[in-house]
N, C-alpha and C positions, 0 to 999 in steps of 0.2 A: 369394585367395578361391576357397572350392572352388566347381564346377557341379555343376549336380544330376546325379546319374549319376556322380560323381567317387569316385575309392576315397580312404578315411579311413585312415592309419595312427596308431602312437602319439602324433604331435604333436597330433593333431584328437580322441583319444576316450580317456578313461581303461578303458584293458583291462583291468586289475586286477579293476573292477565287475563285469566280464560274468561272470569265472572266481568271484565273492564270491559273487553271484546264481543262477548254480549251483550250487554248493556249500551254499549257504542252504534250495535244494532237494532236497539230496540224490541231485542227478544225476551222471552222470558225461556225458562231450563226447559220446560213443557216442548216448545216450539221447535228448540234445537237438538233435542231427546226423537222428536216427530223426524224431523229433517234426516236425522245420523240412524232414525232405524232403531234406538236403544232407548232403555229407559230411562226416565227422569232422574230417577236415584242416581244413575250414571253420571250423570251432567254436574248432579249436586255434589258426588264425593270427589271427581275431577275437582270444580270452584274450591270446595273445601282442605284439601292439600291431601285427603286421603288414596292409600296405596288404588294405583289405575296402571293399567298397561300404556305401553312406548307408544304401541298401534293407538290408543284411543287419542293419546296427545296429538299424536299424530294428524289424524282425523280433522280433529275438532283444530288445530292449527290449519290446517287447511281450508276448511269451514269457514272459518274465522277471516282467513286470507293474510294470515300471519305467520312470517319464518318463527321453524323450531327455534332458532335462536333466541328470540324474546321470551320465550316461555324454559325452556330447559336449562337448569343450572349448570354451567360450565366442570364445577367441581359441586357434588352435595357440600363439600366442611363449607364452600361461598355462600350459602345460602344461611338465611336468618329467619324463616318463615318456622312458624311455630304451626 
């Protein structure tokens, strides 16, 4: 069970959405690294399934203008993401 404050990797969030949700915008990581305040690498290991905090998902679901729900894996063993 994760705590709050806990970093999320691929087991816990489908990353694929965040890089879809972008790309739906016509952004690039640059632009949305600009927008959220952080840096690009950020944007990049969120899309890439690597360990990110609740808050960043957060964020960038919001950003995005997409419930936590499509992005957060209900249970990590649900998730397939490598």
């Amino acid at each position: 069970m994760l705590e709050y404050g806990s970093n999320m990797d691929a087991r816990h969030y489908y990353h694929n959405k965040l890089a879809e949700a972008r790309l739906l915008q016509g952004k690039t990581q640059q632009e949305i690294a600009n927008a959220m305040q952080v840096d690009r690498q950020t944007i990049y290991r969120a899309e890439k399934g690597e360990a990110v905090s609740y808050e960043l998902l957060a964020k960038l679901c919001n950003h995005y203008q997409i419930p936590m729900t499509v992005v957060v894996v209900p249970s990590p063993d649900l998730c397939t993401a490598a």
